[in-house]
Biotite code that builds the C-alpha atoms (Angstrom):
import biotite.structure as struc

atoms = struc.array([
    struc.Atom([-74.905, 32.753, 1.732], chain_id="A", res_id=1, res_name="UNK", atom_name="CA", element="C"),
    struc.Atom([-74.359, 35.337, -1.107], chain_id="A", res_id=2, res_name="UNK", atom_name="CA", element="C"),
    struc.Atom([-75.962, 38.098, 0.290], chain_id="A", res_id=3, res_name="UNK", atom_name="CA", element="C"),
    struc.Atom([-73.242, 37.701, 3.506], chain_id="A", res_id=4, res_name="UNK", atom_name="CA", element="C"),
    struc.Atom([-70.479, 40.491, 3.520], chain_id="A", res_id=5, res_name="UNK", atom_name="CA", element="C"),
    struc.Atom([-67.212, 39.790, 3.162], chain_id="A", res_id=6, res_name="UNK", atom_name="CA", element="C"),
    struc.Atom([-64.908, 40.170, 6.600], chain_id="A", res_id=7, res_name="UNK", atom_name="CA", element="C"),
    struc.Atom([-62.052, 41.792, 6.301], chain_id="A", res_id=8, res_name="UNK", atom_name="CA", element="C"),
    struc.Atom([-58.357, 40.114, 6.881], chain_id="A", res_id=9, res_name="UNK", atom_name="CA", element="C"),
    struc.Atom([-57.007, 40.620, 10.001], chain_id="A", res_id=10, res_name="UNK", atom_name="CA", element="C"),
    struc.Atom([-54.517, 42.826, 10.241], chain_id="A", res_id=11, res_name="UNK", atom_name="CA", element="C"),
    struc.Atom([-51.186, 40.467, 10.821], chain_id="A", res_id=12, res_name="UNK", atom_name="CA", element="C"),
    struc.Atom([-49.164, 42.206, 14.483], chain_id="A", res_id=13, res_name="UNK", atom_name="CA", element="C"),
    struc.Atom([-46.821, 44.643, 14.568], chain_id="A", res_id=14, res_name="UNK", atom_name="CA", element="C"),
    struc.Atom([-43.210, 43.621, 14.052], chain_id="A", res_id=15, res_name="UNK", atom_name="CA", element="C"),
    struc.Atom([-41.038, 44.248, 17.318], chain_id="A", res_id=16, res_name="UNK", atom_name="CA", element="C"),
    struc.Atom([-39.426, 47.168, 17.478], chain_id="A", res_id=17, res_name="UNK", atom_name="CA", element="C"),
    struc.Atom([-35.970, 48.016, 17.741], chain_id="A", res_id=18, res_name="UNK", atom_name="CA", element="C"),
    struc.Atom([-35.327, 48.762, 21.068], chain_id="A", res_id=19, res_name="UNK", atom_name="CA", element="C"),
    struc.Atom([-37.383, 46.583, 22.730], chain_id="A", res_id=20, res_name="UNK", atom_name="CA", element="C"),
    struc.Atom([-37.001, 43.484, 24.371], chain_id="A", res_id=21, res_name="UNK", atom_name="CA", element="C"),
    struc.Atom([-38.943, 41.821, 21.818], chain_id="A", res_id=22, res_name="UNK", atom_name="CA", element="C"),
    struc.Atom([-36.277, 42.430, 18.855], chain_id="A", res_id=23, res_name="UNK", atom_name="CA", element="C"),
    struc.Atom([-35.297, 39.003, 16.878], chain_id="A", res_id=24, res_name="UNK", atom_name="CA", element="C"),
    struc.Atom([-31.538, 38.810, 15.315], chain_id="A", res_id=25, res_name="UNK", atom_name="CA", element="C"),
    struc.Atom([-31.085, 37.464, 12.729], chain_id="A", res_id=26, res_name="UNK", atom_name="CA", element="C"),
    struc.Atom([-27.291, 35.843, 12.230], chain_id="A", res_id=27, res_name="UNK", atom_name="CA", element="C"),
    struc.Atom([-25.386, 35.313, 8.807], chain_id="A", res_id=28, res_name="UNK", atom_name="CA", element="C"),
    struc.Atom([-23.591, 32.015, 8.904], chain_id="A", res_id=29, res_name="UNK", atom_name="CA", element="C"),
    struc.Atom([-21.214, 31.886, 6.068], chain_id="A", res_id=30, res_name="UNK", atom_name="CA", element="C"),
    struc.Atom([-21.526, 28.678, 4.072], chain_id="A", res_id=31, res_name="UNK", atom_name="CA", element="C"),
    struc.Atom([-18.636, 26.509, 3.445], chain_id="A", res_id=32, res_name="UNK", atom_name="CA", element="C"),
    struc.Atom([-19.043, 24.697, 0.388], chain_id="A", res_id=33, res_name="UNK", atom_name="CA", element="C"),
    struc.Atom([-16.592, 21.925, -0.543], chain_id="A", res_id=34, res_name="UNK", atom_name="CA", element="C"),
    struc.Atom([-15.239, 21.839, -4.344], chain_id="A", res_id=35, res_name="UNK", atom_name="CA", element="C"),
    struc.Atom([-16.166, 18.802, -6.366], chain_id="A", res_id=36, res_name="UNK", atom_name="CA", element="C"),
    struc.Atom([-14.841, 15.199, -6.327], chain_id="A", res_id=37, res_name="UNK", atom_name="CA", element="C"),
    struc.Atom([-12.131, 15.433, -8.986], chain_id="A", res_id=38, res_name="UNK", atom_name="CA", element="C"),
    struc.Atom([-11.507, 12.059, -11.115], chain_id="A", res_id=39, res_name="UNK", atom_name="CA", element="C"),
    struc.Atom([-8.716, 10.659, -13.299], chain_id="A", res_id=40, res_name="UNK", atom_name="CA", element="C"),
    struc.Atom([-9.044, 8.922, -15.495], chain_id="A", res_id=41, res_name="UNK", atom_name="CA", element="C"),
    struc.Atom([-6.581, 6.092, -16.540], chain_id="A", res_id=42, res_name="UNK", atom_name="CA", element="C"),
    struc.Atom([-6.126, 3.481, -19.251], chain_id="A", res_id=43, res_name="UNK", atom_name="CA", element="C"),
    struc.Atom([-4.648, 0.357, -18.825], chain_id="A", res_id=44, res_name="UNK", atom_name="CA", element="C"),
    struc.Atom([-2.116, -1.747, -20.231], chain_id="A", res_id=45, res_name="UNK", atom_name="CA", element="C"),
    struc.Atom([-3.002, -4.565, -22.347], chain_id="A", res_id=46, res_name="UNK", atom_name="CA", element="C"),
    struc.Atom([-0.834, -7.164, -24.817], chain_id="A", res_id=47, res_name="UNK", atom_name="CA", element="C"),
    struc.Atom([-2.999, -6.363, -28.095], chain_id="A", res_id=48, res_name="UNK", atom_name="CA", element="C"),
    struc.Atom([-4.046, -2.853, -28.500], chain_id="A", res_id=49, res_name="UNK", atom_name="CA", element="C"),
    struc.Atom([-1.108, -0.806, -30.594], chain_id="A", res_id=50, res_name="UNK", atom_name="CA", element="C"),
    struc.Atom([0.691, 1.534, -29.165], chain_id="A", res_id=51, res_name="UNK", atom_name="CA", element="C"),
    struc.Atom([0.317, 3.910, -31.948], chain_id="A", res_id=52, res_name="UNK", atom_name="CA", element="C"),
    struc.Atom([-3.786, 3.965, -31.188], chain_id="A", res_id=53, res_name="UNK", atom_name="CA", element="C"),
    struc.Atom([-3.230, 4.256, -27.878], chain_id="A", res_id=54, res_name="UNK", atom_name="CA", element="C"),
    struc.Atom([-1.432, 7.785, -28.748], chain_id="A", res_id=55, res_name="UNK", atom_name="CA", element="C"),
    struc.Atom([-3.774, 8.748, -31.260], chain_id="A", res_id=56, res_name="UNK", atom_name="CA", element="C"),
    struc.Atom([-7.052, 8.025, -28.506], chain_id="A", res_id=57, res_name="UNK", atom_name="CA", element="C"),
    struc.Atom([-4.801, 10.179, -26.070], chain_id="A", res_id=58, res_name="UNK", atom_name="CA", element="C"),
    struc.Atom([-4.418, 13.068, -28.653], chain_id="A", res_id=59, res_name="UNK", atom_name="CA", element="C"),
    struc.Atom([-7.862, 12.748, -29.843], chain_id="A", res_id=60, res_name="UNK", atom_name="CA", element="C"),
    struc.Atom([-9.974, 12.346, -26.475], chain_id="A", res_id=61, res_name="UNK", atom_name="CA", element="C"),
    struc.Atom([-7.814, 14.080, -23.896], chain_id="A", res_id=62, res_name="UNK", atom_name="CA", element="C"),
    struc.Atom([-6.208, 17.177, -26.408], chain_id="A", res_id=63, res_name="UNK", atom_name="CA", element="C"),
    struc.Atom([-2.667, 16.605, -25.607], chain_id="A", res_id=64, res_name="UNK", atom_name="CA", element="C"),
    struc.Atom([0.003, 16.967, -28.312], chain_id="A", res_id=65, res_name="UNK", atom_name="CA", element="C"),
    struc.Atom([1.764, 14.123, -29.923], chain_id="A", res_id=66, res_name="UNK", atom_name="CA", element="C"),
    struc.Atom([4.518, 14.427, -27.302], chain_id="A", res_id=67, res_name="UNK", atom_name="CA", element="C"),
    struc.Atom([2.756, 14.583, -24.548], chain_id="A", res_id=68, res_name="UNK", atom_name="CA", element="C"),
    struc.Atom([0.476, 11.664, -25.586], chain_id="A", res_id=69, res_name="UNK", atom_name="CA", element="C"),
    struc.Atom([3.810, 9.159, -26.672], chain_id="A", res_id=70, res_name="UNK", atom_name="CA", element="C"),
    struc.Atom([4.955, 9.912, -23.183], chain_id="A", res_id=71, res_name="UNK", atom_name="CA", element="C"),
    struc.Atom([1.476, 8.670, -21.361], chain_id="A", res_id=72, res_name="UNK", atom_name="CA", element="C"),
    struc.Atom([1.271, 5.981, -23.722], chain_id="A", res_id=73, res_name="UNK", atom_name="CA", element="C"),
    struc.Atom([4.972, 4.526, -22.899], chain_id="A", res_id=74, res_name="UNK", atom_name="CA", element="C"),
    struc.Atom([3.832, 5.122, -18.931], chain_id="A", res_id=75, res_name="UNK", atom_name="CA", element="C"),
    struc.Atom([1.067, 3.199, -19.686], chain_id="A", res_id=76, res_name="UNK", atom_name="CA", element="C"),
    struc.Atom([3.275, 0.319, -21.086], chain_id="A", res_id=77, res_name="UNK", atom_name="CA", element="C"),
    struc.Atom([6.201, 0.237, -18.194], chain_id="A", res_id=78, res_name="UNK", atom_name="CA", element="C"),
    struc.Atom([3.841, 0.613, -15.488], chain_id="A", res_id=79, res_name="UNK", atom_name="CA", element="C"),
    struc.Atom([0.631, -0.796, -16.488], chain_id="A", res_id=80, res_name="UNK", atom_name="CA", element="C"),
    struc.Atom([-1.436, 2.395, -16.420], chain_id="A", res_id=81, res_name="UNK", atom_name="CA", element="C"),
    struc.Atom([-1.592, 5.955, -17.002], chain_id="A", res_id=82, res_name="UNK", atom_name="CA", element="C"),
    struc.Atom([-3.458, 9.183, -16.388], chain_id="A", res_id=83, res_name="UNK", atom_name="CA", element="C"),
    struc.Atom([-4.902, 10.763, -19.088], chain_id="A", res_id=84, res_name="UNK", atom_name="CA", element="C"),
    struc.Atom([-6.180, 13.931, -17.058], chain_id="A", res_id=85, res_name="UNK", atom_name="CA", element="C"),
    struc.Atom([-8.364, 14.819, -14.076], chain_id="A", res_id=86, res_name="UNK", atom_name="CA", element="C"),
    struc.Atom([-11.897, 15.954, -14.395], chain_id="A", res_id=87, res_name="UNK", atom_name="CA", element="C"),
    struc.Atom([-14.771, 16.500, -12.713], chain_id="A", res_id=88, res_name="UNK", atom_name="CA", element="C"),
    struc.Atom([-17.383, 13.000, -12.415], chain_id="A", res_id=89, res_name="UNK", atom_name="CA", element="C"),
    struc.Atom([-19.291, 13.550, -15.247], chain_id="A", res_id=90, res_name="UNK", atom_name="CA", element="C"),
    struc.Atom([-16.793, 14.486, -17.625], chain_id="A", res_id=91, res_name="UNK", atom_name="CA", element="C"),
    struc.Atom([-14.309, 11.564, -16.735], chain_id="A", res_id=92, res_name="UNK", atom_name="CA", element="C"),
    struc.Atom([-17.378, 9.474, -16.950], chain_id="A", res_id=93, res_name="UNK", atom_name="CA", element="C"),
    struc.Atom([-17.835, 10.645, -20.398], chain_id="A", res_id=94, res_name="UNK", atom_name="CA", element="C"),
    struc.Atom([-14.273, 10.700, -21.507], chain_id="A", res_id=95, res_name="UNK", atom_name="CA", element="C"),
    struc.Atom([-14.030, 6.935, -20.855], chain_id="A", res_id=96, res_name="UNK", atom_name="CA", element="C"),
    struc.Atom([-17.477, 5.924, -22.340], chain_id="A", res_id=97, res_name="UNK", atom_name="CA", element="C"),
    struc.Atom([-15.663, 7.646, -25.638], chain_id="A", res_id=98, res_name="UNK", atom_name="CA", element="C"),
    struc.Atom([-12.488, 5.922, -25.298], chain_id="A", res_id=99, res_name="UNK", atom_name="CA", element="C"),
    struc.Atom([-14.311, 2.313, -24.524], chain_id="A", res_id=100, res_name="UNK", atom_name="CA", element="C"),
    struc.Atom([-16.653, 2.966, -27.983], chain_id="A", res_id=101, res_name="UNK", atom_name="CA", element="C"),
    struc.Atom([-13.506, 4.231, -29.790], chain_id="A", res_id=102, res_name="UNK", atom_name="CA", element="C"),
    struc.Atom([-11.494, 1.231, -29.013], chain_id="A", res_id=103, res_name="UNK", atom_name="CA", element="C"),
    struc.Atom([-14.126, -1.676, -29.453], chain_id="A", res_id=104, res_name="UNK", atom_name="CA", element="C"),
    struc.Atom([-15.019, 0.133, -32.868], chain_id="A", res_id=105, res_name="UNK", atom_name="CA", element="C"),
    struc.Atom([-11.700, -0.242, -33.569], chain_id="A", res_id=106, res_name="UNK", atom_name="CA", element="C"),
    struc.Atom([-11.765, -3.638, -32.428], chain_id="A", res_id=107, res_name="UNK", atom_name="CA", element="C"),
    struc.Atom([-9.150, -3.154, -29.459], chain_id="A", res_id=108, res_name="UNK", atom_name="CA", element="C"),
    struc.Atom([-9.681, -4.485, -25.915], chain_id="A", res_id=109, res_name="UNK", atom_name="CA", element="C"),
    struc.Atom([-8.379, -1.014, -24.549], chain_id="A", res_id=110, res_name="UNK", atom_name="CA", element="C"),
    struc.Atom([-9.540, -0.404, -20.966], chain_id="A", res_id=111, res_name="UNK", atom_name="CA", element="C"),
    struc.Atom([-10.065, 2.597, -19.513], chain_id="A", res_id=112, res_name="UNK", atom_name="CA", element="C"),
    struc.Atom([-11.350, 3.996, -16.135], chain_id="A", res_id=113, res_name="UNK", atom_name="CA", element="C"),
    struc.Atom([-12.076, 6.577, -13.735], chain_id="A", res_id=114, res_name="UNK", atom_name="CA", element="C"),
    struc.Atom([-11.363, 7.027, -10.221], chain_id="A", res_id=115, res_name="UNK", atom_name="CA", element="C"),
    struc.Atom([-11.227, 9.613, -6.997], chain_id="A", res_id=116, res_name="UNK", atom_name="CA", element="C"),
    struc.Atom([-8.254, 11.737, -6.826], chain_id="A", res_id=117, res_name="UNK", atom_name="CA", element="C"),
    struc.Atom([-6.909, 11.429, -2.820], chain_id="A", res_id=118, res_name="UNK", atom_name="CA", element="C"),
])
């Protein structure tokens, strides 16, 4: 077996040329690729938590000013909930896992969620 020479590779065919009938065309399609599911995310209203944490979780977690946050936080008490800002899944996702540890190491029932922006 070790005293057999080695064959040589075969020598893969010629590629078609270019004028004959043989030729293969390759076509670009241009990919369409749809931007990412955006998510708000929204805290809700509640009888207990103050409205002077709810500002400060605003300011703190979502990096709006003091005006900005006294305005979501007085939307969130007239009309039972409020958007704190639209993000992409993952960052909404982790922007109300902060604001659910914040509030229950506070000791606050403060809810807060994320959903699909129509």
């Amino acid at each position: 077996m070790a005293s057999e020479t080695p064959k040589k590779p075969e020598t893969p065919a010629a590629p078609p040329s270019v004028g004959s009938d043989d030729a293969v065309v390759l076509e670009r399609r241009t990919q369409r690729v749809q931007p990412p599911q955006m998510y708000q995310v929204v805290l809700l209203n509640d009888d207990f938590t103050p409205m002077e944490f709810v500002v400060h979780v605003i300011q703190e977690f979502f990096s709006k000013d003091r005006e900005t946050a006294t305005q979501i936080m007085l939307k969130i008490h007239l009309e039972g909930k409020g958007i704190c800002g639209v993000y992409s899944r993952d960052v909404a996702g982790t922007k109300v896992d902060q604001v659910l540890q914040a509030a229950r190491a506070a000791g606050h029932p403060l809810q807060c969620l994320s959903e699909p922006v129509e």
